[in-house]
C-alpha positions in Angstrom: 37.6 14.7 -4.2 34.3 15.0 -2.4 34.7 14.9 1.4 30.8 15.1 1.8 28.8 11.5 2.6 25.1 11.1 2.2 23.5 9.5 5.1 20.2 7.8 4.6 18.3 6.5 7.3 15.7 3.4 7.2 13.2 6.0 6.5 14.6 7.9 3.7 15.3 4.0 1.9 11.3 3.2 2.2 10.7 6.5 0.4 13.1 5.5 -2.0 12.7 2.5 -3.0 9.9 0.8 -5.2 9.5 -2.9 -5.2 9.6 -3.7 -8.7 12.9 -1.6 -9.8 14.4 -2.8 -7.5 13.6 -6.5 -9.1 14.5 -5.7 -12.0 18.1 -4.1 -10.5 18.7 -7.4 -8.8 17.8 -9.5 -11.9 20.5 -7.7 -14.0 23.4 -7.8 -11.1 22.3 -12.0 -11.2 23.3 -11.8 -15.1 26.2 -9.7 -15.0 29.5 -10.7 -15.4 30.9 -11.8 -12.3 33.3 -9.1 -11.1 36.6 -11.7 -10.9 36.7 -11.3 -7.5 35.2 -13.8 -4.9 32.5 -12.3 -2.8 33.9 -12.3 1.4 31.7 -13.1 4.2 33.8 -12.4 7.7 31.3 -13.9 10.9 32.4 -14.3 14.0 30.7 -14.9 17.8 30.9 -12.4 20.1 30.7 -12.4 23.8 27.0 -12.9 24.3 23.8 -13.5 22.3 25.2 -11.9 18.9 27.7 -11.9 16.2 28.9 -9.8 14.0 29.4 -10.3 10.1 31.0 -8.1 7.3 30.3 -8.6 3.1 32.7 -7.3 1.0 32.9 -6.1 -1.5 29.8 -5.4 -3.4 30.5 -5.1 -6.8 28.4 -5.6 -9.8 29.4 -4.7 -13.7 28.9 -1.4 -14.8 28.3 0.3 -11.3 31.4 2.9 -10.5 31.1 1.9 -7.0 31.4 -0.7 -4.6 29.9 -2.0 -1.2 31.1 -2.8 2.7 28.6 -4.0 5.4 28.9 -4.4 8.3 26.5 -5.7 11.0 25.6 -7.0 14.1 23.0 -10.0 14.2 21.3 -9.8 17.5 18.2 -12.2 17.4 16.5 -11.1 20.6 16.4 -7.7 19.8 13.6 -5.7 17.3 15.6 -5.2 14.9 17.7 -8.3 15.1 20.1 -6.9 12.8 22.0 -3.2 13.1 24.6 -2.0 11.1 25.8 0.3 8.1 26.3 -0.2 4.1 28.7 2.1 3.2 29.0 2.9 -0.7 32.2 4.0 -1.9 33.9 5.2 -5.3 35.1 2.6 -7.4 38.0 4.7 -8.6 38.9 7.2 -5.2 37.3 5.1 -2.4 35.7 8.6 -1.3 32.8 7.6 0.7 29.3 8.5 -1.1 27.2 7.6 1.3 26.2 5.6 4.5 23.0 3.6 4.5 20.9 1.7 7.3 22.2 -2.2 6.8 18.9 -3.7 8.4 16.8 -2.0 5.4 19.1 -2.8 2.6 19.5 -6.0 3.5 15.4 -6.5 4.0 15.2 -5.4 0.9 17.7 -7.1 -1.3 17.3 -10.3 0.4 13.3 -10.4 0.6 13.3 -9.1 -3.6 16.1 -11.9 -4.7 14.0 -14.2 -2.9 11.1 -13.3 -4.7 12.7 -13.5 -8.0 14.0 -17.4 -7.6 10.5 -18.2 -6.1 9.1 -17.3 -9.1 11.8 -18.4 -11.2 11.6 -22.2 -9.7 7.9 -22.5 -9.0 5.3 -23.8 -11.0 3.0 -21.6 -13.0 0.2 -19.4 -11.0 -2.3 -21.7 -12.0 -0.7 -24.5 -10.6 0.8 -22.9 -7.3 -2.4 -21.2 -5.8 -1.5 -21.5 -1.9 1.9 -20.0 -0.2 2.9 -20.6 3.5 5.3 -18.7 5.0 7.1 -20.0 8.3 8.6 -16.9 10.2 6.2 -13.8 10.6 9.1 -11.0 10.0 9.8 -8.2 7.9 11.8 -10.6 5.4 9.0 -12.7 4.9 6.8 -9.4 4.4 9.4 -8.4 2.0 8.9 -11.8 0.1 5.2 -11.1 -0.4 5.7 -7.8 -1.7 8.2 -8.8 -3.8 6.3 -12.1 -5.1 2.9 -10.0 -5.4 5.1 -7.8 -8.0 5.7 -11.1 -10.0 2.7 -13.7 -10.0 -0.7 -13.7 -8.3 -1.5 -16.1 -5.7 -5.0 -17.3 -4.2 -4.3 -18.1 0.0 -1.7 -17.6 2.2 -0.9 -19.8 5.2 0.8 -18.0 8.3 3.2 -20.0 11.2 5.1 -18.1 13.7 6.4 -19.2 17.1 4.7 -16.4 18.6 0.9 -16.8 17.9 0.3 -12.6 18.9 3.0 -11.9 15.9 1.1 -14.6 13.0 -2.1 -13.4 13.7 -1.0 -9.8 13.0 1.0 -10.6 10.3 -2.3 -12.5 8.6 -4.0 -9.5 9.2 -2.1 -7.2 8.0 -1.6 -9.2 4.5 -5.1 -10.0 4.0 -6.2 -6.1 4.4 -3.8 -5.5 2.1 -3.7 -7.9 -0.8 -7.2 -9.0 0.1 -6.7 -13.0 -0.5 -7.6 -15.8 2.4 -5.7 -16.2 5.0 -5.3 -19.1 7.8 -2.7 -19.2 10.8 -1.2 -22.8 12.4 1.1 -23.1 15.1 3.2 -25.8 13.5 5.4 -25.7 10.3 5.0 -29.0 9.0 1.1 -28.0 8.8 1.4 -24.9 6.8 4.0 -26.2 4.1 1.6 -29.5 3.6 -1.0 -26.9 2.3 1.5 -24.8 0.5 2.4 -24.8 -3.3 5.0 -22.1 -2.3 6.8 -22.4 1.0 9.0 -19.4 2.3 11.0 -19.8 5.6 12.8 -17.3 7.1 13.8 -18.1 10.6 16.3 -18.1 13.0 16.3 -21.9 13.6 19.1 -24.2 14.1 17.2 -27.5 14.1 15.6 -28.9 10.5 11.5 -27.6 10.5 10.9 -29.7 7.2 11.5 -32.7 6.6 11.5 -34.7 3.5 7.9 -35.6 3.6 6.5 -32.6 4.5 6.3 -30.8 1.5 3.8 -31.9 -1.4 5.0 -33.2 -4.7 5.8 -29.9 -7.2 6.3 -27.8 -4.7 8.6 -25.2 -4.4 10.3 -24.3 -1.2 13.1 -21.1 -0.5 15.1 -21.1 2.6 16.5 -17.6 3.8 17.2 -19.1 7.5 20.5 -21.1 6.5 22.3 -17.8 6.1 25.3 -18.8 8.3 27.2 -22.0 10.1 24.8 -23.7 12.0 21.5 -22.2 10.8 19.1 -25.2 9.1 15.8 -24.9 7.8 15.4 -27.7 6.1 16.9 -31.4 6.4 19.7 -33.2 4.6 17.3 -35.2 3.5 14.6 -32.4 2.1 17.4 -30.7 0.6 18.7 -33.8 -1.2 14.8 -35.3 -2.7 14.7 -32.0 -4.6 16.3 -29.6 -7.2 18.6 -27.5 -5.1 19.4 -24.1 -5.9 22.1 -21.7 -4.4 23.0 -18.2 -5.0 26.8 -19.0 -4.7 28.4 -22.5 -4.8 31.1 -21.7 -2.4 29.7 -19.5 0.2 26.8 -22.1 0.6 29.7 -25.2 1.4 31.1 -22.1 3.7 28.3 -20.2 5.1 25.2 -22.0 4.0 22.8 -24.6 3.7 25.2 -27.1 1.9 28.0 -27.0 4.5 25.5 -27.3 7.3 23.9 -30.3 5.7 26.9 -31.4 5.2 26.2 -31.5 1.2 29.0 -31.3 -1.4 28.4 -28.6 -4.1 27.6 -31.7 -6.5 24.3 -31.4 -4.7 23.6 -28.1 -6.0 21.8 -28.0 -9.2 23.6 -24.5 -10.1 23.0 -21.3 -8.6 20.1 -19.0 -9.9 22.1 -16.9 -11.7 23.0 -19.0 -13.8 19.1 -20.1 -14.3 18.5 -16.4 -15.2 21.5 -16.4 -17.9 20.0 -19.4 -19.5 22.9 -22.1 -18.5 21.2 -24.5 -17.0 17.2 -25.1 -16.9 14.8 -24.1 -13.5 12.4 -26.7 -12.7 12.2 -29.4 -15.1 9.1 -31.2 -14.0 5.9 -30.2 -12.7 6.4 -32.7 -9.9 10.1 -31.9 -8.6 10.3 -30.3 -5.7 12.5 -27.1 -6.1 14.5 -25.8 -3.2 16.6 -22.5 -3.1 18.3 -21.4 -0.3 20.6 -18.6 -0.5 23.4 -17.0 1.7 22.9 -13.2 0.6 25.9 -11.4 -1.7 27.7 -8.5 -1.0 26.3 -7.1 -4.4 22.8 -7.0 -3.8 24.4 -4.3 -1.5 25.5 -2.5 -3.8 22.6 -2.9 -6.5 19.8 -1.6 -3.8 22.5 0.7 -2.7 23.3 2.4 -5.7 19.8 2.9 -6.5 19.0 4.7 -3.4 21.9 7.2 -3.4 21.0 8.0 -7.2 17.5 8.6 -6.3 18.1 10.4 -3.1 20.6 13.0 -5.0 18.1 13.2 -7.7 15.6 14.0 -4.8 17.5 15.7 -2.3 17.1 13.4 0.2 19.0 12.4 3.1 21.7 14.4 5.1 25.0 14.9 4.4 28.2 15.0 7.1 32.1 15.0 6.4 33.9 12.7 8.4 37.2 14.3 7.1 36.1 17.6 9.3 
């Protein structure tokens, strides 16, 4: 038995990890076979501005390990979310190693995200403007991952806080070097937008049915627990609705808070990626996916890093049996 853990911090992760392996890691554990055991999300309220969740357990096919997080969701603070992955042996449960939660979850969130925008909008050609409602590091994380994927001609910026949109324009147009514009208002940036990415902390619909154009595709990564909406019944409903799990969305997500059945759901993007059902269908649907986040995207980005960092010799390690 090893009693030594490997710590890595946010960032030993960024050194770490590369944008499109990690795609590719994430598009595998989405056409696995499911592990036979439903994935947990534990939330509850705490006394103040924050709550506290826990995902368990991360586990994807092939992988001798498995996944808890736990973390604390504080929206006023920078970074809203804190917290710890910790990776253990599938077969001991000796702890390998103890990663930074906010980064993982950037990650592994921001990349699937990418992959079922690609997956469920229309061709580059056809899908030449993205907006993205909520200047964060998610939405960042999106871009890269989307830039990794298809090409793109403009991108439309909205942020409650003008300061923050205006940087985060800036900062994607010195990098990828495409147009950029900025608006207050969300209905105003998706009515431009091919490709619409929210990712907000909102608990009151920003879209509405008629704000998106015809064929566009829209992915919510707001509606990520009871009482967070993005979008309206209504939106949701006029368009091809995809989930990343059936149940946890009627539980945790964007169905239940609707108050959708899962016979709204069109099927969850997994099973678009193992061929069981098709993506979009038309060129003039609008596509929607909205997912909750899985405990084994944990593990997938997880397991990555700690092979790479031992490869590497990054990262410290401590024994917490001393």
């Amino acid at each position: 038995m090893s009693r030594m853990t490997l710590l890595l911090s946010r960032s030993d992760l960024e050194r770490l990890l590369d944008v499109r392996s990690c795609i590719e890691e994430l598009r595998q554990g989405f056409t696995a076979p499911p592990p036979g055991i439903d994935a947990q999300r534990v939330r509850t309220d705490l006394p103040g501005p924050g709550t506290a969740t826990a995902l368990i357990p991360g586990l994807v096919d092939g992988i001798p390990a498995y996944t808890v997080k736990v973390n604390a969701k504080f929206p006023s603070s920078r970074p809203a979310l804190r917290g710890v992955v910790c990776l253990h042996d599938l077969q001991s449960g000796d702890l390998l190693a103890v990663l930074d939660s906010a980064t993982v979850t950037a990650w592994r969130t921001g990349l699937a995200a990418a992959l079922g925008t690609d997956v469920l909008a229309r061709a580059p050609e056809h899908a030449r403007t993205v907006a993205v409602i909520g200047a964060g590091a998610q939405s960042s994380l999106v871009l890269a991952g989307l830039a990794a994927l298809r090409r793109w001609d403009r991108l439309v910026v909205c942020d409650l806080d003008a300061t923050r949109a205006h940087a985060f324009a800036e900062a994607r147009a010195n990098e990828d070097h495409r147009p950029t514009a900025v608006t207050a208002d969300a209905r105003t940036a998706a009515c431009q937008a091919d490709i619409v990415v929210l990712a907000t902390w909102s608990r009151s619909p920003l879209l509405d049915q008629g704000d998106v154009r015809p064929g566009a595709h829209v992915t919510s990564l707001g509606a990520d627990e009871p009482g967070k909406v993005e979008l309206s019944p209504a939106l949701l409903k006029s368009g091809r609705l995809i989930v990343d799990d059936t149940r946890l969305a009627l539980t945790s997500g964007a169905l239940g808070t609707a108050g959708l059945t899962a016979a709204d759901a069109a099927g969850t993007l997994g099973d678009i990626l193992r061929g069981t059902i098709p993506g979009r269908t038309t060129d003039t649907e609008t596509t929607i996916y909205t997912p909750v986040g899985l405990p084994w995207q944990d593990l997938a980005l997880a397991w990555t890093a700690y092979r790479l960092a031992r490869e590497s010799g990054t990262g410290h390690h401590f024994d917490f049996l001393t």
